[in-house]
N, C-alpha and C positions, 0 to 999 in steps of 0.2 A: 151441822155436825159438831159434836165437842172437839174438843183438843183432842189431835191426833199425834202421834209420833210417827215418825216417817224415819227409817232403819235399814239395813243388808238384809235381805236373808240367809239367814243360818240353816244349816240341815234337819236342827231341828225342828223348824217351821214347815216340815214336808208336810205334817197332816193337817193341817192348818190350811195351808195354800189347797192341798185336795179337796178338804169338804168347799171351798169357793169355786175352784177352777171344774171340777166335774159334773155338779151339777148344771154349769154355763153349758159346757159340753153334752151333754146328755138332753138340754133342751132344744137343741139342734137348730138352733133361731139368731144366734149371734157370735159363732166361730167358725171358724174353718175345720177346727180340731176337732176331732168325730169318734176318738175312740179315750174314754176314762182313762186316767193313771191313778195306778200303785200309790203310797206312801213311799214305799221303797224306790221306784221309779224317779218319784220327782227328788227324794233326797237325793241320788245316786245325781240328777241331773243339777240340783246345787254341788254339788262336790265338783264336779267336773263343769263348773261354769267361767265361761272367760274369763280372765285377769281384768281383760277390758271391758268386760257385762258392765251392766247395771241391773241389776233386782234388786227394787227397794217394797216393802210392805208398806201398807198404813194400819199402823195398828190403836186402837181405841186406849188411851190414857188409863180410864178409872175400872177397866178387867184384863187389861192387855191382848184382847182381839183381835184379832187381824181379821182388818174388814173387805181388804183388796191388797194388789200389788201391783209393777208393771216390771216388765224383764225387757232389757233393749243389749241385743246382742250384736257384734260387726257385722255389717252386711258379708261379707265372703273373706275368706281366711286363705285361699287358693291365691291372692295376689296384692301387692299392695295399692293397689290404685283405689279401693275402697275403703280406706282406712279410716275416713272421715265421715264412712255414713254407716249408723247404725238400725237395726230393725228391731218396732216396740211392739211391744202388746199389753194390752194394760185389761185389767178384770178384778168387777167390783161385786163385793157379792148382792145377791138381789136384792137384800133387803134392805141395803145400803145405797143402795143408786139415788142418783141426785140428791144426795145428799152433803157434798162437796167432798167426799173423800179421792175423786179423780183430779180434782185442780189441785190439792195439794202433792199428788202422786206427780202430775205432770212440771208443779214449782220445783223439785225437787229433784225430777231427771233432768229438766231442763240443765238444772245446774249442776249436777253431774256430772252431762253429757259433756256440759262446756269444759271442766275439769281434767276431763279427758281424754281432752282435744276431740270432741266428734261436730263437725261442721253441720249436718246436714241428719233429719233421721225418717226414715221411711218407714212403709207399712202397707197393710191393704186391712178396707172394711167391708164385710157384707152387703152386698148392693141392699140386701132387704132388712139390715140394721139401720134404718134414719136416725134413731138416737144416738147411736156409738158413733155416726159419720160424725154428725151436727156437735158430738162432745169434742173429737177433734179438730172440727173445723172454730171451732169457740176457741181452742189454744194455740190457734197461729198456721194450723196446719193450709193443704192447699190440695186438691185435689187435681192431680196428675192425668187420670185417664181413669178406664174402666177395662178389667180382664174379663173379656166374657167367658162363662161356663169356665169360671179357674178351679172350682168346686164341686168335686160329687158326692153328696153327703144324703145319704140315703136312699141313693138313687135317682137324685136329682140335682139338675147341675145351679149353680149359685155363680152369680157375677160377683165378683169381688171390685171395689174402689180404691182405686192406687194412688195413696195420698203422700205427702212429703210438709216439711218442716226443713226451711233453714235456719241455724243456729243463728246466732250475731256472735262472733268470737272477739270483742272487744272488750 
């Protein structure tokens, strides 16, 4: 992949991110998430994004594209005893996959993450995603367990893969 620039997202990136993220969604093959969003929706949800998030895009240098993102938000806001672990999800658009625009997504939160003191970051993958496991088990990650039937997405239920990432905060 050429030079990418790796960035925040801004609210005006909402339609940008839709045309990637909906159709992932709509092929009902590698999310949990099941029902399309607005432009207005996702802007509304960058406006109202944690202080302590990360959403970074990758956006393509020579048309200013954005060809994927990942958003890693604090695992639970009800207490502080989790403060140190955040929950990712990262989405490349198709036509872009394997094309390394996720390891640069992933250099990038990693350090971040660090930035922001988050220790540790969690997630779950589609048991019936092996590429999207296999892309995070490639960046350090570790698979925890297996949620059976955590997913009912069109009427049928989906195991999700409960992975984790510990930071090194040195």
């Amino acid at each position: 992949m050429e030079n990418l620039i790796i960035r925040e997202a801004r609210p005006d990136d909402a339609a940008a991110i839709v045309r990637i993220l909906d159709p992932i969604i709509e092929a009902g093959a590698f999310t949990a998430l099941d029902t399309p969003f607005s432009v207005e929706e996702e802007r509304d949800y960058i406006l109202k994004f944690p202080a302590r998030g990360i959403f970074l895009l990758a956006v393509r240098q020579s048309d200013r594209q954005i060809l994927g993102f990942q958003s890693m938000e604090p695992f639970a806001n009800y207490t502080h005893a989790f403060d140190h672990v955040g929950v990712l999800g990262t989405y490349v658009a198709f036509h872009c996959r394997r094309q390394g625009v996720a390891k640069q997504l992933f250099e990038s939160t990693f350090e971040a993450a660090r930035l922001k003191q988050y220790e540790k970051i969690f997630t779950f993958v589609r048991a019936d995603n092996p590429a999207g496991l296999l892309t995070y088990l490639h960046h350090g990650f570790r698979i925890v367990g297996t949620a059976q039937r955590q997913a009912k997405i069109k009427g049928r239920y989906v195991d999700e893969i409960i992975i984790e990432k510990l930071l090194d905060t040195e």
